[in-house]
N, C-alpha and C positions, 0 to 999 in steps of 0.2 A: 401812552396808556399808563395809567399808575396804577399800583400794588398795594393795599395799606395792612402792612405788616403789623402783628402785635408786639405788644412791650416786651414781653417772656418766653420761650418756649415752652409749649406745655410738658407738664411735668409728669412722668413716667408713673402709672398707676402702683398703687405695694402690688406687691406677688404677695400671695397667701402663700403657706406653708404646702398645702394639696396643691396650688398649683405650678412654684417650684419641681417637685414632684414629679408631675407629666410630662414636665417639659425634660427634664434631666432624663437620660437614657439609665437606665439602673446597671451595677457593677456584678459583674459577672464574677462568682466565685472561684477564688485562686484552687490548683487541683489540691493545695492540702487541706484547705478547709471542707471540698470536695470530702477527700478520704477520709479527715476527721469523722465527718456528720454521717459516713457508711460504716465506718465503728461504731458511733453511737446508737445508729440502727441495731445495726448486729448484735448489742448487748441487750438494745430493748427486745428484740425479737429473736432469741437464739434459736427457735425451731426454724430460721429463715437462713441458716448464714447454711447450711450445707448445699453451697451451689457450685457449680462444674466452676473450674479455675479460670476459662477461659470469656468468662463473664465478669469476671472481678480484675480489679485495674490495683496496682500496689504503685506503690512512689519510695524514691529514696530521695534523699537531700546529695547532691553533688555539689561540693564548694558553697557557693552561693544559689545555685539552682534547684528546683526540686524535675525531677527527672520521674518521668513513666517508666518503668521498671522493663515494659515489653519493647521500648526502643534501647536499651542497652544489649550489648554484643553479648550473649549467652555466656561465654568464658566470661567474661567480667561482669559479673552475678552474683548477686551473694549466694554463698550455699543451702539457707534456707528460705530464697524465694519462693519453691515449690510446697513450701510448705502453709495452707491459709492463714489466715488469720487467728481464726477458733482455735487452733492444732497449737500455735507458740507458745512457748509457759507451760505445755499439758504437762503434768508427771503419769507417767505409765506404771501399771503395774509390769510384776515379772509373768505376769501370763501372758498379757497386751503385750511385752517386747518380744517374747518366746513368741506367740504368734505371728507379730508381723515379719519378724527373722527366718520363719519357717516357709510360709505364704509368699515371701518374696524370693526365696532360695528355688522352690518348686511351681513359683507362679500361677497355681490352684489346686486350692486341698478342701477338700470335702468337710465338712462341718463335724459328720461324724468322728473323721479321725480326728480332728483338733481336739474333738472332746474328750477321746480316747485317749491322747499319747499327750496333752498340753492340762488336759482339765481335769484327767481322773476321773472321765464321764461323769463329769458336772454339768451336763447341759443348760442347767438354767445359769449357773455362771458365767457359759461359753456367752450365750446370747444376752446377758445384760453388758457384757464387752464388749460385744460385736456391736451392737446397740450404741455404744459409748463412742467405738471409732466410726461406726459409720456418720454418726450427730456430726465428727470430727474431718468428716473427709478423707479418711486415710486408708480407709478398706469398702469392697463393696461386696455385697450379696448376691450372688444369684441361684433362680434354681433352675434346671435346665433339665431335659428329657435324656435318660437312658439310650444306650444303643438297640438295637431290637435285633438286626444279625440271623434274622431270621426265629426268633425267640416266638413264640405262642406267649397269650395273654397278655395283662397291662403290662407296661413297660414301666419302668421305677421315674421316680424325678428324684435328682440328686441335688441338692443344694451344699454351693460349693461357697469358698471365699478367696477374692482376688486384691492385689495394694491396687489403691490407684497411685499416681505419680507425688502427691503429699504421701502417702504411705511408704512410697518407696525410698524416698527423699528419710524421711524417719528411721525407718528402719535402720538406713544407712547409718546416721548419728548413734542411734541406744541398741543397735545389736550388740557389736565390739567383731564382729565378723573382720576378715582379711579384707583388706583393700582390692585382692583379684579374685573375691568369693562377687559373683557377677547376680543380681538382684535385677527381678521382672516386677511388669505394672501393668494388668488390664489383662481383659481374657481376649485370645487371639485367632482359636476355632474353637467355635462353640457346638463342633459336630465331635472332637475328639475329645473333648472334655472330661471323660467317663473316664477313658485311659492313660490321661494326664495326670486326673488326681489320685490315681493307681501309683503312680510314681514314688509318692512319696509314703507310701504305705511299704512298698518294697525296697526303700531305702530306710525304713525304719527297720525292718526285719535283716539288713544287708548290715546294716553299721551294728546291731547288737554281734553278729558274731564277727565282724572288726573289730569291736571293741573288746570282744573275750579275748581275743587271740595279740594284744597290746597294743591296737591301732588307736592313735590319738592324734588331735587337731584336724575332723571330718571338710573336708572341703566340697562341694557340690559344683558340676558341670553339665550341664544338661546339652540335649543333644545340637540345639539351637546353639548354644556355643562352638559346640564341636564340628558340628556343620561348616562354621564360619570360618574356622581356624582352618580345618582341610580345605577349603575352596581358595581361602585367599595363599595358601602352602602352594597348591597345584597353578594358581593363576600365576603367581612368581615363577613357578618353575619352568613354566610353559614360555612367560616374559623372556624370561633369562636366555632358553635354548629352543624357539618355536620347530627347529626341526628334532625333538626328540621324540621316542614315541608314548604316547599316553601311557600303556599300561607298565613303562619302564616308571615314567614319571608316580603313578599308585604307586605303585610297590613301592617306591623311594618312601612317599609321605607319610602311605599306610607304617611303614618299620618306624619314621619320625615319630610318631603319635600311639603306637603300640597298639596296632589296630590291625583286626585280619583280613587280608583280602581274599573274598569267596566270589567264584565266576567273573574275576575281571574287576569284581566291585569291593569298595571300603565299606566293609559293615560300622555301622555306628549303633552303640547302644542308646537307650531311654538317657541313661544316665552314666556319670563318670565318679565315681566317689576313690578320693584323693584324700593319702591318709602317714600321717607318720609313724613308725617305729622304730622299737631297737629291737636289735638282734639277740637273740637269748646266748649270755656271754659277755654282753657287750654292757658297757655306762654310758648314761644319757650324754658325758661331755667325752664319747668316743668319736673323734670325727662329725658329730654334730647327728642326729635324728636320720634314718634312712628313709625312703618316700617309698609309698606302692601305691595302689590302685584298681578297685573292684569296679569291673563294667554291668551293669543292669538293666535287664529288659524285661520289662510285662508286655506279654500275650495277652493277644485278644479274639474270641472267637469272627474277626473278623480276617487273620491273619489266612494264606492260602498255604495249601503247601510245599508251594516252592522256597515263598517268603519263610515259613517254618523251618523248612531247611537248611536253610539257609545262617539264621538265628543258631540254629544248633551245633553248626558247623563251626560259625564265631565263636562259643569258646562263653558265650557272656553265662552269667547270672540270672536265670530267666524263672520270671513269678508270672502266677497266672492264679485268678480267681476260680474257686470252686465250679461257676458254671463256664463259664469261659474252657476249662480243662474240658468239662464233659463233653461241650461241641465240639473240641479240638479233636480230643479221642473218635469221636464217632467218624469225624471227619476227615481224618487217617489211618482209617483203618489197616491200610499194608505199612504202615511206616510207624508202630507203635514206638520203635525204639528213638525215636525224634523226643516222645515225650516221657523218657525215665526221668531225664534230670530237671521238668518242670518242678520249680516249688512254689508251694502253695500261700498265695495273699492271705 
């Protein structure tokens, strides 16, 4: 059988331009051109870029690689990864660093006081700032409902302000605070919240008269620290010597930490405020700055009165608001002398 072959092979039709095109798989964009074009976003749309961090993707250049920022080992981070995008280059006023320095020391302070003790009851100042950081990511708003405690009629909302973790990140760079002044981020119970941001009201009334009497360089400890430091104190101690007995072990810590033990238990204040001075007599280059230390606690009429008791016994600094006192009083009636040395929020 024969085959009658042609002279040529046929010749391979043009590709158009479209249909090159089809046929080629398209290139899939490298992550920096990725990050780029989310910049450019961000600028065209700034009421858009205030989004949770954990939705945004950051890149560094490594050597030759560009690297996800979320697969590098945490310690090997740059220091301001936590901080967005929006937030780099901002310049802050001195009420914006005074604010985030104070909100991060105390972890939520009520709007009111910032106005109060930061703005000069400027309120519309406070809030085209707030305004500013929140566009920014670095503080967040909320308002949250009062205690009630047993209270007749409406119950207050108290709108507070909290860093988030770009705030706190910040704070850290433009406050100039100590390296072991220990900064908070996010609100943690939103049922105590009332008595939280009482805190920092009673440490404002606690360091004016520190400060009358020559206390300088204010340091803040809050109980969540203190917590921390006695538990891991007693879990060492216990490590060390499992057959010793517990309330020998307290007493040890409690005397560690200058802290009083009532009924078996280490009382811990609201707050630690940590402070240096000289001795009247003394120069500042005598032996260097002496340390002390004012313990502070708000009451609240939710407090019982064992718990009361208890507080008084300690030895602390204890503030308590105008209505808060009235139910306390009522509410102890044979033990008035618990509440002589309440001072008043």
């Amino acid at each position: 059988m024969r085959f009658d072959l042609p002279d040529e092979l046929p010749r391979e039709l043009p590709r158009t331009r479209q249909t090159r095109e089809k046929e080629a798989p398209p290139l899939e964009p490298s992550p920096l051109e990725v990050h780029r074009e989310s910049l450019r976003a961000q600028s065209q749309h700034p009421r858009r870029v205030n989004q949770p961090l954990s939705e945004s993707r950051h890149y560094e250049l490594r050597g030759q690689d560009l690297v996800d920022v979320h697969d590098i080992p945490h310690d090997q981070r740059p220091q301001r990864n936590h901080i967005p995008p929006q937030a780099i280059g901002v310049s802050l006023r001195e009420e914006e660093v005074k604010l985030l320095s104070a909100v991060g020391r105390f972890r939520v302070i009520s709007t009111s006081d910032l106005a109060k003790t930061i703005y000069g009851d400027r309120m519309a100042r406070l809030e085209r700032d707030l305004a500013f950081l929140r566009q920014k990511g670095l503080v967040q708003v909320d308002t949250v409902q009062a205690r009630r405690d047993g209270r007749r009629g409406q119950s207050e909302r108290i709108e507070v302000v909290t860093l988030t973790r770009a705030g706190r990140d910040m704070a850290r760079q433009t406050s100039g605070l100590p390296d072991d002044q220990r900064l908070y981020a996010g609100l943690v119970k939103p049922r105590e919240v009332e008595h939280d941001s009482q805190i920092y009201r009673a440490y404002r009334k606690e360091a004016e008269r520190i400060e009358r009497s020559g206390g300088t360089n204010l340091r803040v400890r809050l109980d969540f620290e203190l917590k921390a430091q006695i538990q891991k104190a007693i879990y060492a101690a216990r490590k060390a010597n499992p057959e010793r007995d517990m309330s020998t072990i307290k007493q040890e810590v409690a005397g560690r930490f200058d802290l009083p033990l009532v009924n078996d238990g280490i009382q811990i204040p609201d707050a630690r405020i940590d402070y240096d001075f000289v001795r009247e007599g003394e120069h500042d280059n005598d032996q260097g700055s002496r340390t002390g230390h004012a313990d502070v606690e708000v009451l609240t009429s939710a407090y019982r009165p064992g718990h009361l008791r208890n507080k008084a016994q300690a030895g602390f600094h204890v503030y308590a608001s105008p209505s808060d006192r009235a139910t306390l009083t009522a509410r102890a009636e044979d033990e008035h002398h618990l509440l002589d040395n309440i001072l008043e929020l």
